[in-house]
DRENSEVO-708652 format. One line per field, with one value per residue: x, y, z of N, C-alpha, C in turn. Coordinates in nm, 3 decimals. Layout:
<pts>
n_c1	[X	...]
n_c2	[Y	...]
n_c3	[Z	...]
ca_c1	[X	...]
ca_c2	[Y	...]
ca_c3	[Z	...]
c_c1	[X	...]
c_c2	[Y	...]
c_c3	[Z	...]
</pts>
This chain:
<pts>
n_c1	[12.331	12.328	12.050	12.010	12.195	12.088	11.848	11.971	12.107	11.827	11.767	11.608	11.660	11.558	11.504	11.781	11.850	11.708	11.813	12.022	12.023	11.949	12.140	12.389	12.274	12.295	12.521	12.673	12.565	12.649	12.973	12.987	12.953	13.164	13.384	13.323	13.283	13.178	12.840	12.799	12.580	12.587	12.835	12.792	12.592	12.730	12.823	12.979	13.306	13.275	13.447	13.606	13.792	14.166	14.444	14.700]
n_c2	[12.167	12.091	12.034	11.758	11.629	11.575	11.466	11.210	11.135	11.086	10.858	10.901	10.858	10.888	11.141	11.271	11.179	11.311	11.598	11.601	11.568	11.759	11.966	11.880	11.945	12.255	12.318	12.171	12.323	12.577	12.523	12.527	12.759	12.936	12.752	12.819	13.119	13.422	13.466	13.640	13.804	13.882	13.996	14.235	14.357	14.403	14.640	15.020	15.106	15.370	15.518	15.831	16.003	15.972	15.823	16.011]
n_c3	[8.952	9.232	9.232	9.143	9.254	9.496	9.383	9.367	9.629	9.733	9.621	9.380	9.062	8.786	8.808	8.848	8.654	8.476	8.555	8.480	8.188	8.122	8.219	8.063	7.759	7.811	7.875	7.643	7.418	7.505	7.524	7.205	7.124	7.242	7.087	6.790	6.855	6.797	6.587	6.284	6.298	6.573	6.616	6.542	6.706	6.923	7.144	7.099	7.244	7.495	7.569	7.437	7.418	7.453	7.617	7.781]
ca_c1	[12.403	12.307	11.921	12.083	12.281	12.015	11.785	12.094	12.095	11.687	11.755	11.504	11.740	11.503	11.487	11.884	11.920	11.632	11.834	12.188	12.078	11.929	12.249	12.420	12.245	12.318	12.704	12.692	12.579	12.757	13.081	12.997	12.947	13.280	13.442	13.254	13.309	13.020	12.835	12.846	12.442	12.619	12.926	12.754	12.533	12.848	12.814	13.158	13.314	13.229	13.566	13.630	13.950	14.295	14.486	14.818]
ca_c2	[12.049	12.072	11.939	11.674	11.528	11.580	11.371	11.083	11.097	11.054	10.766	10.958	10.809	10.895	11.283	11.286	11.141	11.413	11.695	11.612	11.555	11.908	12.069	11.857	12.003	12.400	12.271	12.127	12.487	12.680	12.505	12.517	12.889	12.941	12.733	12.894	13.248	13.475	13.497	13.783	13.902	13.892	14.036	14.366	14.376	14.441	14.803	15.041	15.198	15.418	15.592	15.890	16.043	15.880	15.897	16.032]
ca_c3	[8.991	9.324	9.230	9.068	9.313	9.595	9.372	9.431	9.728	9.769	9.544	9.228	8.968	8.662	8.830	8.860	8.534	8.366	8.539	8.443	8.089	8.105	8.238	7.946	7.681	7.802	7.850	7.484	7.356	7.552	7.478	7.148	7.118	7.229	6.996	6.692	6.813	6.733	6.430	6.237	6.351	6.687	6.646	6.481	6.804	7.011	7.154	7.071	7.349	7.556	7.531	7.305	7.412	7.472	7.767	7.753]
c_c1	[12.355	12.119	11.955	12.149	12.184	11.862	11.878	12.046	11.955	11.679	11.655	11.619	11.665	11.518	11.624	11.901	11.857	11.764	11.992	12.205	12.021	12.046	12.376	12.420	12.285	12.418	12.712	12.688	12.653	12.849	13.089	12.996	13.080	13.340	13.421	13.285	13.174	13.023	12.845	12.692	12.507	12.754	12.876	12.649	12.629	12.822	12.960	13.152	13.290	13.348	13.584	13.755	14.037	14.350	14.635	14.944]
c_c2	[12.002	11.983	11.801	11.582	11.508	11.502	11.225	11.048	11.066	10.904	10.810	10.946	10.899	11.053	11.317	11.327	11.270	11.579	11.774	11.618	11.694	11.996	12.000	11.992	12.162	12.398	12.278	12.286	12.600	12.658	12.538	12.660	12.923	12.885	12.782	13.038	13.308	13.500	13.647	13.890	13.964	14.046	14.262	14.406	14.451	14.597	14.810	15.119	15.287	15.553	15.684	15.950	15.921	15.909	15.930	16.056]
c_c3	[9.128	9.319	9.224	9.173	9.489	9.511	9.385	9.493	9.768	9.676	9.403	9.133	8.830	8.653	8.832	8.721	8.402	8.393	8.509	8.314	7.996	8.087	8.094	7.809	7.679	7.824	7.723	7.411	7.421	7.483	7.283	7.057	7.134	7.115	6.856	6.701	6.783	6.609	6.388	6.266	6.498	6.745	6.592	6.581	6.895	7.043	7.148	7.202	7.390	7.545	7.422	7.304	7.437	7.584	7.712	7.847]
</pts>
């Protein structure tokens, strides 16, 4: 963000506009990962705890 708004201020409009519609795009998938949840290649990646006893 900070590139981004320090091409602004230099007036580089076209360099603002390339690096906001960068940070866009890895927003868009991000967010969209969340809402989806992991797939199921993902979710079988997951390591199991580490934990073998219980506490008591």
């Amino acid at each position: 963000m900070g590139d981004a708004l320090r091409a602004l201020d230099t007036g580089d409009l076209p360099k603002a506009r390339a690096l906001i519609s960068d940070m866009q795009a890895v927003l868009l998938a991000h967010w969209k990962g969340e809402e989806d949840g992991p797939t199921f290649s993902q979710s079988c990646q997951r390591t199991p705890s580490t934990r073998t006893t219980s506490r008591r």
